[in-house]
Kinemage of the C-alpha trace (Angstrom):
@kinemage 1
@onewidth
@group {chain A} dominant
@subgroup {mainchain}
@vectorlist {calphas} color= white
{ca unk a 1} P 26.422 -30.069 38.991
{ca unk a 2} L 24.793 -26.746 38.868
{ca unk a 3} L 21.159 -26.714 37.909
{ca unk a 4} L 21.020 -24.154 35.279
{ca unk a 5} L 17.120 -23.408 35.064
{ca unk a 6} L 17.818 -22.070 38.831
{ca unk a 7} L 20.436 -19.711 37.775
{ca unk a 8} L 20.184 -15.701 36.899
{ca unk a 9} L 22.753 -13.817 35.180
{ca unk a 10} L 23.814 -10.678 36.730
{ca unk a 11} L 26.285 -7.427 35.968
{ca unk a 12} L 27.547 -5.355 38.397
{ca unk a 13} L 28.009 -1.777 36.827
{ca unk a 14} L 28.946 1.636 38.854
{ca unk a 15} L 28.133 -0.375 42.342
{ca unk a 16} L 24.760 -1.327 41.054
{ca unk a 17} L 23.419 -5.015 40.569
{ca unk a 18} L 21.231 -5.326 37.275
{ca unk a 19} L 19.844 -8.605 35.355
{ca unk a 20} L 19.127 -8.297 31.402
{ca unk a 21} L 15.167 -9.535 31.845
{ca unk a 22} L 13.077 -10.190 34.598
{ca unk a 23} L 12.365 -13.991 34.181
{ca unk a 24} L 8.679 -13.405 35.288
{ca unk a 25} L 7.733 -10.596 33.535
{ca unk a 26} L 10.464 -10.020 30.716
{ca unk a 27} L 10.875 -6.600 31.307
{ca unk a 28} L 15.052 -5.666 30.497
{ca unk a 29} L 17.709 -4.216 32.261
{ca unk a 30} L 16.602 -4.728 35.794
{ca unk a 31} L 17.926 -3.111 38.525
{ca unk a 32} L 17.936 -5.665 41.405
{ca unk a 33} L 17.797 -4.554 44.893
{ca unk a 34} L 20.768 -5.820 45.934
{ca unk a 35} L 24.696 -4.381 46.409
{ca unk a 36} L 27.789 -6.185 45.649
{ca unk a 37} L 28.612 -6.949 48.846
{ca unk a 38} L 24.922 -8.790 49.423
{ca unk a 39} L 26.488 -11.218 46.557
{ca unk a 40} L 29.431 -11.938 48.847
{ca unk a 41} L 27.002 -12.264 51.990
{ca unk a 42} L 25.324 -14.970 49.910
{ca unk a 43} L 28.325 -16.838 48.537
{ca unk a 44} L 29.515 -17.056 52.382
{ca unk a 45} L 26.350 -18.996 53.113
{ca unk a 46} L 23.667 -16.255 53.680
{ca unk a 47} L 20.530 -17.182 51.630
{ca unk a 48} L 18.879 -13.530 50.426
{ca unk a 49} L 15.352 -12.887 49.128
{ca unk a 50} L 15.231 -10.790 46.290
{ca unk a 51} L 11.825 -9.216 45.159
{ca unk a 52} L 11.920 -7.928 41.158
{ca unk a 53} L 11.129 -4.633 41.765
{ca unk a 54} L 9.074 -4.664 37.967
{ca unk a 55} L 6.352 -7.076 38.987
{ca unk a 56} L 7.384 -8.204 42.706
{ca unk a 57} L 8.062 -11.800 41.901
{ca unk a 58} L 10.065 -13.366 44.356
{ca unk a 59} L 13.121 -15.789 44.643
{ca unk a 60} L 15.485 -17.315 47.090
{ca unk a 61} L 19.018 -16.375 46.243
{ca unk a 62} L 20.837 -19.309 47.362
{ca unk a 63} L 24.418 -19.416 46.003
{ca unk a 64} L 26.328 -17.199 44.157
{ca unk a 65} L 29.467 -16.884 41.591
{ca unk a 66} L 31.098 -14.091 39.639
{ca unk a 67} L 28.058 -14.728 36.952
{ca unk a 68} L 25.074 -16.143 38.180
{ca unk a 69} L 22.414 -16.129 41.051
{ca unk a 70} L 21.652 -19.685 42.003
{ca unk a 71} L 17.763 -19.487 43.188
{ca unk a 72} L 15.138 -21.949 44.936
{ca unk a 73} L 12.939 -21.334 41.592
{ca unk a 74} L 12.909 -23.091 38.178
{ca unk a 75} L 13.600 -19.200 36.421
{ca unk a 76} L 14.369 -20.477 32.841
């Protein structure tokens, strides 16, 4: 079972990987420093540290699906 308070919802628009809110700082429409094919890296296996670039909080990416970042950190 997935732990959802782990999990980040993300869109990819125009090549670009965004979140709705920073879950640190609540700042919206974030866009991540990551490409589409870093997702794919990460769903292979590859864990990928992501730093918010709106208040450089960081998380673990551990997993990922067509919807959601699974993380190493409680988010919600």
């Amino acid at each position: 079972m997935i732990p959802f308070e782990k999990t980040l919802p993300y869109d990819i628009l125009m090549g670009d990987v965004y979140v709705q809110e920073c879950p640190f700082c609540k700042k919206e429409h974030i866009l991540l420093p990551l490409k589409p094919r870093d997702i794919v890296l990460v769903h292979e296996g590859k864990k990928k540290l992501l730093v918010f670039p709106c208040c450089h909080n960081k998380v673990t990416i551990l997993d990922s699906d067509q919807d959601y970042l699974l993380t190493d950190t409680v988010i919600r």
